[in-house]
C-alpha positions as CSV (number, residue, x, y, z in Angstrom):
1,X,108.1,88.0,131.7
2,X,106.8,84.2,130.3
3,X,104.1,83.8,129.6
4,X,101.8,80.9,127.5
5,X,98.6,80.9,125.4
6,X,96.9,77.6,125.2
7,X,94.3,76.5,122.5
8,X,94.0,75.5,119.1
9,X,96.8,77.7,117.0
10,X,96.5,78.0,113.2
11,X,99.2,80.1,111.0
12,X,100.6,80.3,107.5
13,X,104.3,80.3,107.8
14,X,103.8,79.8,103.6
15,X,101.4,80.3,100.5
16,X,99.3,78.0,100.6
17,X,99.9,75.9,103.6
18,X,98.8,76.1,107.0
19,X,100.9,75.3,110.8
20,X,98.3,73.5,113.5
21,X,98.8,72.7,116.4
22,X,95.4,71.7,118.2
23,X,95.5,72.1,122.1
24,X,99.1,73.8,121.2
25,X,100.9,76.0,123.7
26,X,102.4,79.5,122.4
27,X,105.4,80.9,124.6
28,X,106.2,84.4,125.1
29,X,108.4,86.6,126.9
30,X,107.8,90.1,126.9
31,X,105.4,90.1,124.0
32,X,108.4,88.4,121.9
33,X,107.2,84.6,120.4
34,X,109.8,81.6,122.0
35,X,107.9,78.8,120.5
36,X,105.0,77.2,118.8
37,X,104.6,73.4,120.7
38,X,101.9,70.5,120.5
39,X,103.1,69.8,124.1
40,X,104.8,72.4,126.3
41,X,108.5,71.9,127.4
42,X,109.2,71.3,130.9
43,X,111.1,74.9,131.2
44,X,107.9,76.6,130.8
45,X,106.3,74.7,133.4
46,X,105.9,77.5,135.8
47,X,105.0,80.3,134.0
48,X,101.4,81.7,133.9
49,X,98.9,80.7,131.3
50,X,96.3,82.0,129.7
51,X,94.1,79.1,128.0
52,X,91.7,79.8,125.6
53,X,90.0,76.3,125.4
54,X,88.7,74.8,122.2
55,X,89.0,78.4,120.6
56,X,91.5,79.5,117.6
57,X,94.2,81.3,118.2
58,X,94.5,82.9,114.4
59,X,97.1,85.6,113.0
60,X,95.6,89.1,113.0
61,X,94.9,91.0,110.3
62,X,97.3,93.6,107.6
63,X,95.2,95.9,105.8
64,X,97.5,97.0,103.2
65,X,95.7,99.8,101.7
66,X,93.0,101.6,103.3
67,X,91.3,105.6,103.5
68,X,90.9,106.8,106.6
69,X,88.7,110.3,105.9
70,X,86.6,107.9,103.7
71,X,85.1,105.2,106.9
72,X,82.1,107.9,106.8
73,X,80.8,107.0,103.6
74,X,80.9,103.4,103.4
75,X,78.9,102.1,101.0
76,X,78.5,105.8,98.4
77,X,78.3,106.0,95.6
78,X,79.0,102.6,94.1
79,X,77.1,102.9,91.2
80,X,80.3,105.0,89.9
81,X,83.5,104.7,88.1
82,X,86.5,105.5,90.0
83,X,87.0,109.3,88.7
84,X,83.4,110.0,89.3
85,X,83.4,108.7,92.2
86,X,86.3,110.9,93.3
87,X,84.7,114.0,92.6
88,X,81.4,113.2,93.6
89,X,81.9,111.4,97.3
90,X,85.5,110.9,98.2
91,X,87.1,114.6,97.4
92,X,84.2,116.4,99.8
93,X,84.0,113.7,102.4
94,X,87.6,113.9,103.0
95,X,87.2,118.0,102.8
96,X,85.5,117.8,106.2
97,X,88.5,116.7,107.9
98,X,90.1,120.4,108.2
99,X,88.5,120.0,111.2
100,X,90.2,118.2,114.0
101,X,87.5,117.9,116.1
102,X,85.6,116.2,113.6
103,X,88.4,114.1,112.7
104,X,88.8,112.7,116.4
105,X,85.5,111.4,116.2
106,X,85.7,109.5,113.0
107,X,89.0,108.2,113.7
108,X,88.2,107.3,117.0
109,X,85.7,104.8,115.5
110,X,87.8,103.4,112.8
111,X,90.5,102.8,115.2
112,X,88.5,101.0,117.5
113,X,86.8,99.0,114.5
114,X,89.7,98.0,112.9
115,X,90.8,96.5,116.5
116,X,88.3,94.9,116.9
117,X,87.7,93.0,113.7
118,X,91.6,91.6,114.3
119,X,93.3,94.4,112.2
120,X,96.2,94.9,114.1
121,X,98.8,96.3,111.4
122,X,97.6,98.7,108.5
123,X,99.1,101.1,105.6
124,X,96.9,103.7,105.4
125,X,95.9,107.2,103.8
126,X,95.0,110.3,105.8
127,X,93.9,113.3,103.9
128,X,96.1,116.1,103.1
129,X,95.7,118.0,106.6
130,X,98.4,117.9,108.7
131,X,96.2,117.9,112.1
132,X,93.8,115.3,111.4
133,X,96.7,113.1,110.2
134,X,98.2,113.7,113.8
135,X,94.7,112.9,115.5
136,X,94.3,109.7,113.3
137,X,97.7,108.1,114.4
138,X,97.1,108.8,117.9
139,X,93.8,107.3,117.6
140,X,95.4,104.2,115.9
141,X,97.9,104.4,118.4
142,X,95.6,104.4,121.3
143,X,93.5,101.7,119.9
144,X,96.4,99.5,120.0
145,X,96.8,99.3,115.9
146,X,100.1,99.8,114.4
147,X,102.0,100.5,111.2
148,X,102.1,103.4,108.6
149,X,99.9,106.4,107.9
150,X,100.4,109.0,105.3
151,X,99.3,112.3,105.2
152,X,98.0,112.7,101.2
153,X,100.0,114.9,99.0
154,X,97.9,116.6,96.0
155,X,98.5,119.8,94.2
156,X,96.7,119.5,91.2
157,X,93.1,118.0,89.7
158,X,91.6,117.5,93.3
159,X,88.7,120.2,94.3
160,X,90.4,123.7,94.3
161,X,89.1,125.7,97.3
162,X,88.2,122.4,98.7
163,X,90.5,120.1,98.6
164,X,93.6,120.8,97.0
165,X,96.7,122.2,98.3
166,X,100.1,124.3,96.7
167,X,103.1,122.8,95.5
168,X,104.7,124.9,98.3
169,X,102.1,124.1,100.6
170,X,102.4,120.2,100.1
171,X,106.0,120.2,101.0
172,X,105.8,122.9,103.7
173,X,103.1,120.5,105.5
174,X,104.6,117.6,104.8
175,X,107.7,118.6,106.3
176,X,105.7,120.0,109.6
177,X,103.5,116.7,109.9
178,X,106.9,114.4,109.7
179,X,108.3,116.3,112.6
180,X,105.7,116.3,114.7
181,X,105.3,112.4,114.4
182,X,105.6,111.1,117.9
183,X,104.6,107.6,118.6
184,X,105.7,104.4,119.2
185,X,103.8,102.3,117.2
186,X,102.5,104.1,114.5
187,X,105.1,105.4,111.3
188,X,105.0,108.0,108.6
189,X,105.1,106.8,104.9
190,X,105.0,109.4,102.1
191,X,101.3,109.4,100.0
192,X,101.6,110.8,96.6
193,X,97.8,110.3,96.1
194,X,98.6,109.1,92.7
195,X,100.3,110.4,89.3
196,X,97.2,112.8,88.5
197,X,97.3,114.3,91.5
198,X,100.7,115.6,91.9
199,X,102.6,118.0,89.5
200,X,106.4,116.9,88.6
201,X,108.0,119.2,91.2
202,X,105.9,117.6,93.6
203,X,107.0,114.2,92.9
204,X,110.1,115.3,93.2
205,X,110.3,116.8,96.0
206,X,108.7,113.6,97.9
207,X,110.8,111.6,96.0
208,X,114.2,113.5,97.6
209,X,112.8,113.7,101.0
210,X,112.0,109.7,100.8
211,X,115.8,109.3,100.0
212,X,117.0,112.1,102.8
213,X,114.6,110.5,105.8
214,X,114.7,107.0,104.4
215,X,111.0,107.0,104.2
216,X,108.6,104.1,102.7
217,X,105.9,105.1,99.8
218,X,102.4,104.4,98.8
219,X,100.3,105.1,96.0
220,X,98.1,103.6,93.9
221,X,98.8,102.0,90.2
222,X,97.0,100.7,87.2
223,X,93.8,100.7,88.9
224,X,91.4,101.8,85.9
225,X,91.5,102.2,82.4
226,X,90.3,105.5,82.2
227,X,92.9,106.3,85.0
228,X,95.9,105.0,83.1
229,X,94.5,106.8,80.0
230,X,95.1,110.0,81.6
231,X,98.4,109.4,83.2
232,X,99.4,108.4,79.7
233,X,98.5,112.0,78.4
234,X,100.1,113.4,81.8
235,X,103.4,111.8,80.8
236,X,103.5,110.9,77.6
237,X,107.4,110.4,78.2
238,X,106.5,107.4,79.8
239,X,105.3,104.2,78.4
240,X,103.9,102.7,81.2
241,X,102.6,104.1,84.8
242,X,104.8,103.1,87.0
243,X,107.4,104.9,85.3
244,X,106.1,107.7,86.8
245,X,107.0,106.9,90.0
246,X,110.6,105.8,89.2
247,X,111.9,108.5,87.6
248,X,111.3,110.9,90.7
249,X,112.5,108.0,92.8
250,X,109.2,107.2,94.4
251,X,109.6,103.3,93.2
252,X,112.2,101.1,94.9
253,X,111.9,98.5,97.8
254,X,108.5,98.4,100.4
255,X,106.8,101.0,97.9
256,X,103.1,100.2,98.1
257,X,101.1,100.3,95.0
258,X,97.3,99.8,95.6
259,X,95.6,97.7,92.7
260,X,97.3,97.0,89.9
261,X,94.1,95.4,88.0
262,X,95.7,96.3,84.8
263,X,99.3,96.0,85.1
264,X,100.8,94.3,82.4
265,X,103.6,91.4,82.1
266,X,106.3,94.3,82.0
267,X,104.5,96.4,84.6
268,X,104.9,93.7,87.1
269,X,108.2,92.4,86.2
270,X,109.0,96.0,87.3
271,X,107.4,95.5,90.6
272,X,109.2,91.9,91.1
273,X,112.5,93.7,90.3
274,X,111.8,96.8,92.2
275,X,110.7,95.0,95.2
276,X,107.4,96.8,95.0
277,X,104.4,95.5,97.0
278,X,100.9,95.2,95.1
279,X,97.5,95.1,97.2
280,X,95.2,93.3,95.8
281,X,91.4,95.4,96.9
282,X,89.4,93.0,95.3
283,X,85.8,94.9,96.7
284,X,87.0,97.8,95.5
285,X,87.7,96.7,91.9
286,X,84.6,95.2,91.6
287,X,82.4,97.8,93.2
288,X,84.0,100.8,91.3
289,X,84.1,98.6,88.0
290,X,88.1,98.8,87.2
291,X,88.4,95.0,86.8
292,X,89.6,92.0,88.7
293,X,93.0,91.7,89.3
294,X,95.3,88.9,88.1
295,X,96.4,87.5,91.0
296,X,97.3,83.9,90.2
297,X,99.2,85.5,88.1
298,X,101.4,88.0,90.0
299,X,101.9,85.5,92.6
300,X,103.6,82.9,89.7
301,X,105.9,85.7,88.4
302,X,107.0,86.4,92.2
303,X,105.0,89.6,92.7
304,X,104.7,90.3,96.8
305,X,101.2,90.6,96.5
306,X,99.3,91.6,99.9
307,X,95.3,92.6,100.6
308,X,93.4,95.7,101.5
309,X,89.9,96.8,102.5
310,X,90.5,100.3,99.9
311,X,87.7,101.8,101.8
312,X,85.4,103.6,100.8
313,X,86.0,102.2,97.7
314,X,85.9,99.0,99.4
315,X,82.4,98.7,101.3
316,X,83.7,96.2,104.0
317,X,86.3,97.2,106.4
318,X,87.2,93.5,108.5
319,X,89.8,91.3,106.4
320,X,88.2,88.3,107.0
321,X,85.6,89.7,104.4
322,X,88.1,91.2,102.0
323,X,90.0,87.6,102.4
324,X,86.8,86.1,101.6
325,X,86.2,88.3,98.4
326,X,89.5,88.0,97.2
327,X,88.2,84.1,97.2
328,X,85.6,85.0,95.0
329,X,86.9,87.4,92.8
330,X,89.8,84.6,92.0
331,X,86.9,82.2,91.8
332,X,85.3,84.8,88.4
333,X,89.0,86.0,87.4
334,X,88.7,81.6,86.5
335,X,85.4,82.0,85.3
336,X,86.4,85.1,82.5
337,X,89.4,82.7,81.9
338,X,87.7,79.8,80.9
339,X,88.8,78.3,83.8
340,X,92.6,78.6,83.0
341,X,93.4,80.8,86.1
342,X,93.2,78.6,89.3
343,X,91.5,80.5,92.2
344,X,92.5,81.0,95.2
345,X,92.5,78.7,98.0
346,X,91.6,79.8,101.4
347,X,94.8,79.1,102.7
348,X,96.3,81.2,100.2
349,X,93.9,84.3,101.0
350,X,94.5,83.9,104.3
351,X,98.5,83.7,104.0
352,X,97.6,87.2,101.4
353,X,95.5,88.9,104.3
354,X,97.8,88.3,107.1
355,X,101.7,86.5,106.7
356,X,102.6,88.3,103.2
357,X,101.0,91.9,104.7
358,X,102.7,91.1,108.0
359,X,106.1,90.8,106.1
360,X,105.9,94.4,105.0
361,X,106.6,95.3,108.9
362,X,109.6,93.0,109.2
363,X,107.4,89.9,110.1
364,X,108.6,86.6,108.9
365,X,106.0,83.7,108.4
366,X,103.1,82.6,110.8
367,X,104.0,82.5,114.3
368,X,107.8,82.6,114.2
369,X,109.9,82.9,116.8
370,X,111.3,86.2,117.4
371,X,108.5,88.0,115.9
372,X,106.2,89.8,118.6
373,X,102.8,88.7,118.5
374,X,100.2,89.7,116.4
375,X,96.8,87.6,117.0
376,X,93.4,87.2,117.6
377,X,91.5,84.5,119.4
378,X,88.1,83.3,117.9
379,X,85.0,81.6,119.8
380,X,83.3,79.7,117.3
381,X,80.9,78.1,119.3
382,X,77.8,80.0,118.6
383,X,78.5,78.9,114.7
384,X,75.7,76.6,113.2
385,X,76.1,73.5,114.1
386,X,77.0,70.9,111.3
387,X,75.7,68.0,113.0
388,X,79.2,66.3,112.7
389,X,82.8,66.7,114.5
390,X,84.5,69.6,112.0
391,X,88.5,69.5,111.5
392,X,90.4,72.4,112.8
393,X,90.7,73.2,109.1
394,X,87.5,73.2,109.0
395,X,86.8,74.8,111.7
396,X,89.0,77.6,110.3
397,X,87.6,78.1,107.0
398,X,84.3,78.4,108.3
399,X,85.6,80.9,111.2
400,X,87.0,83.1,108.0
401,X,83.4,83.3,106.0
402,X,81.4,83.1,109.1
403,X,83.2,85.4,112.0
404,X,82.3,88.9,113.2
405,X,83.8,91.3,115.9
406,X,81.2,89.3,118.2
407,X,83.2,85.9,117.5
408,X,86.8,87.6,118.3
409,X,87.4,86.9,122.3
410,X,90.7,88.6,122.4
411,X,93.0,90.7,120.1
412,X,97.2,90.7,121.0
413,X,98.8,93.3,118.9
414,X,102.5,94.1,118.9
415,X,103.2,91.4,122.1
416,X,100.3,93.4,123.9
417,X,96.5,92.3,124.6
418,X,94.7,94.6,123.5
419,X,90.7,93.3,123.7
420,X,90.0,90.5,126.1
421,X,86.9,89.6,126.1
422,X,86.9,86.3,128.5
């Protein structure tokens, strides 16, 4: 079926730049983008439309790196360093989730938060039960969100008793939870929780059934100093963390690697190389004190750098707010610098938050053709008013720092509509 969505479409098809088309017409069939046109082409002349007025019709949302067990405490315990905060907040909250009734009432929530703040595509972390990973992707699933969650793998330096699992038991439920992965829009990817967390035989073990089911990976990397410190004593036969990822296998194409505040000029080449994917969490560095990531940076040495909420580390969960933060944090990265890092633009942050995260699912850039949809349509009109006719550019940047789930008419996710509003 053809179908066409009128109103005032804004993309990034590329870093920094941005495709408008004011009063534009979007074609699809079956959920499947034809065409972007200022004017609509006499073949499409019959089919239905849905027109969204003055409104902007945006790309959705990628959250590249997020905690699932951690939405219930939002905004704990940032007032500590990332391994204290581990042991003091996230290790029990994510203890509760042994219960599955519990878990379909948190997840439920997230699911239908995330959709309606125009996150349509995420990589995300479960905990290390094999049930409430199950009852997380079918909530996603339900909710109309798509992409990859992992059930975590840890068998050492977690919370024995509490939250900590075998070697044998790892792999034994790792094993049962990829079988019993059943849906259509939401994938597995294997969740080494990080270096500390896993023993060697662990890591190899995930590292072999990556290569025997073809699976993707996430982790985190370089995130604090304390962090790296330790993984340097874990391994001291390797020189830099991310080797310790590689040698088990774990590193190679579509790997995610959460942070990366303090990789170094060989740590990322790695990551170019590798074709590694680094998510910038730029509320969670600065809440949890690990640093602010050089982003300017990574992006000149060809780094595939992408954004995430990291909550609970993270306190905000839309990406309109982590794109606006990784604004600011670009903004003091130039500040620290002396002002010889340029900040991000909002363009770029947006293209970060939604094009270059959308890639990671096969997505090429803004709305192209062939791609099925992922969108959300924004009602601005209840914004202050400026007292002056704004630009669509305008109009967008302010839509970015000024929006909230109130302001998001409708929500199309995977070709589908999935919130209407109107």
């Amino acid at each position: 079926m053809i179908r066409v969505l009128k109103g005032n479409l804004i993309s990034a098809p590329r870093l920094g730049e941005l495709h408008v088309a004011e009063g534009g017409c979007l074609v699809l069939e079956d959920g499947v983008i034809r065409g972007v046109f200022h004017k609509l082409p006499e073949q499409y002349a019959a089919a239905p439309v849905t027109d969204y007025g003055d409104r902007l019709i945006l790309q959705s949302f990628a959250d590249m790196h997020l905690h699932a067990p951690q939405y219930p405490m939002l905004g704990m315990g940032m007032d500590q360093p990332l391994l204290a905060w581990l042991n003091s907040y996230a290790f029990p909250t994510e203890a509760r989730f042994s219960d599955p009734h519990y878990a379909r009432i948190i997840y439920r929530r997230l699911a239908e938060e995330l959709i309606a703040n125009g996150t349509t595509r995420v990589c995300m972390f479960s905990s290390l039960h094999t049930e409430a990973t199950w009852v997380l992707m079918e909530e996603l699933e339900n909710a109309g969100v798509t992409g990859y969650v992992g059930k975590v793998n840890m068998d050492r330096n977690g919370a024995p008793g509490l939250l900590q699992e075998t070697t044998e038991e790892s792999v034994r439920e790792t094993i049962r939870w990829l079988e019993g992965c059943r849906f259509d829009h939401v994938k597995p990817i294997l969740t080494p929780r990080f270096t500390p967390s896993c023993t060697d035989e662990l890591m190899e073990k995930l590292g072999a059934i990556a290569a025997e089911r073809g699976l993707y990976v996430q982790s985190h990397l370089s995130e604090n100093r304390d962090e790296i410190a330790w993984v340097r004593r874990l391994h001291p036969d390797c020189s830099q963390y991310w080797e310790t990822y590689d040698k088990y296998g774990l590193w190679k194409d579509h790997t995610v690697m959460a942070h990366c505040v303090h990789s170094d000029e060989r740590e990322r080449d790695a990551m170019r190389r590798a074709g590694v994917v680094a998510v910038h969490c730029p509320d969670s560095n600065v809440n949890i004190c690990s640093g602010i990531c050089p982003v300017r940076q990574m992006l000149r040495e060809g780094v595939w750098v992408t954004l995430g909420s990291d909550i609970a580390g993270g306190d905000q969960l839309p990406m309109y707010r982590v794109i606006a933060s990784a604004i600011r944090a670009s903004k003091a990265r130039n500040i620290m610098d002396n002002g010889r890092t340029e900040p991000l633009t909002v363009e770029e942050a947006y293209y970060l938050g939604t094009t270059s995260g959308h890639r990671f699912f096969g997505a090429r850039e803004g709305f192209a053709s062939g791609d099925r949809l992922h969108a959300i349509v924004v009602d601005d009109s209840d914004f202050p008013d400026s007292g002056y006719r704004l630009s669509l550019t305008q109009r967008f940047e302010r839509a970015l720092y000024l929006m909230d789930s109130c302001s998001i008419a409708a929500v199309w996710s995977d070709g589908r509509c999935v919130v209407e509003k109107l």
